[in-house]
C-alpha positions in Angstrom: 196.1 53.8 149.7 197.3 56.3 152.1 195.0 58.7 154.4 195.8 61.2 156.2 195.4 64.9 157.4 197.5 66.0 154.1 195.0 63.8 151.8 192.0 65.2 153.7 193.2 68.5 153.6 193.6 68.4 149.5 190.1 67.4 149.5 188.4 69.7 152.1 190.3 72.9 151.7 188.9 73.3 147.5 185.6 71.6 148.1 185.0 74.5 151.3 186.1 77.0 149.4 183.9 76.7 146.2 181.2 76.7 149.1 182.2 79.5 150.4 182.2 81.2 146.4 179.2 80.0 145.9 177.3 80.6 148.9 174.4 79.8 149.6 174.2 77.8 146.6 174.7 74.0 146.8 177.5 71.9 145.4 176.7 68.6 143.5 179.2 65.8 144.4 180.1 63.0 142.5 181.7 60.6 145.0 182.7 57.9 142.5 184.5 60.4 140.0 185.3 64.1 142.1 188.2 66.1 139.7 189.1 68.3 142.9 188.6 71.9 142.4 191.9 74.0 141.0 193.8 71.0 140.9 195.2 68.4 138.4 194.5 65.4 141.3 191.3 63.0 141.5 189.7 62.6 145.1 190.0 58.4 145.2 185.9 57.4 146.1 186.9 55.9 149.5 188.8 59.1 150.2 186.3 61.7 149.1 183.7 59.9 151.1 185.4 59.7 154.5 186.2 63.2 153.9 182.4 64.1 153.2 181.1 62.2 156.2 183.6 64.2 158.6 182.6 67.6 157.2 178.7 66.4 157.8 179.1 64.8 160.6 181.2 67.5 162.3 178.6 70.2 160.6 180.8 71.7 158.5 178.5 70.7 155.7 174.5 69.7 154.9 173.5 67.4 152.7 169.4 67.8 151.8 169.6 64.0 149.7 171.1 61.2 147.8 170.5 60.5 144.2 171.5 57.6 142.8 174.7 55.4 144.8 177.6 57.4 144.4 176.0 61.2 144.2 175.9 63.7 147.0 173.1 66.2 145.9 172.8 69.8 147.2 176.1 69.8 149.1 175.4 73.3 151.2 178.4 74.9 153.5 177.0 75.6 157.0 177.5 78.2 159.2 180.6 76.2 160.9 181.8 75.5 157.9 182.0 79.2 157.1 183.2 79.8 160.5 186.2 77.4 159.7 187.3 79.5 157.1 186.9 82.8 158.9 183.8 84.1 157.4 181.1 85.5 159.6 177.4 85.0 158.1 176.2 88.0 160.7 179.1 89.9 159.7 179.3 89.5 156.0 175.5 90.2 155.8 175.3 93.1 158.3 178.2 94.6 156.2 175.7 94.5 153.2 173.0 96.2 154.9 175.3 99.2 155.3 174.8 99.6 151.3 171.1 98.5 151.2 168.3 100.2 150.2 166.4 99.5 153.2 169.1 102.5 155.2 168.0 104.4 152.2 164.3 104.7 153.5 163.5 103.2 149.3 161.6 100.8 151.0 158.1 100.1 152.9 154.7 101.3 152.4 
């Protein structure tokens, strides 16, 4: 078995990007069978999981628990993580109060 950036990257770049779809929901991991996302390749275990531990590690991702051995539960991007693929959190949000109905004056007693 080979590792290396290339193999990372074909696990990390699908994984933070259904993340970054899904946001802020989490992301439930299977690390002894992962089908990567968009993709006709299988993540090997030993693979998927030093990829996971880097993206935690370096706070790219959260992980609130494990299940049983073998399944990441409630796999949440972080802010860094977002930041990594060039969304802003403050940006993407204040953008959505410029439509909201709190500018409206809807709201309040």
């Amino acid at each position: 078995m080979k590792f290396d950036i290339s193999s990372f990257s074909e696990i990390a770049t699908p994984l933070l990007n259904k993340l970054a779809e899904q946001f802020p929901l989490p992301l439930q991991i299977n690390t002894r069978r992962y089908e990567i996302l968009d993709s006709d390749l299988s993540a090997e275990p030993l693979l998927l999981k030093a990829t996971l531990h880097f993206l935690v590690q370096n706070n790219y991702l959260s992980t609130k628990s494990q299940k049983a051995e073998g399944v990441v539960i409630d796999c949440h991007l972080t802010e860094k993580g977002l930041a990594l693929l060039n969304l802003s959190f403050e940006t993407e949000f204040k953008n959505s109060l410029s439509t909201s109905i709190y500018n409206d004056g809807k709201t309040g007693c």
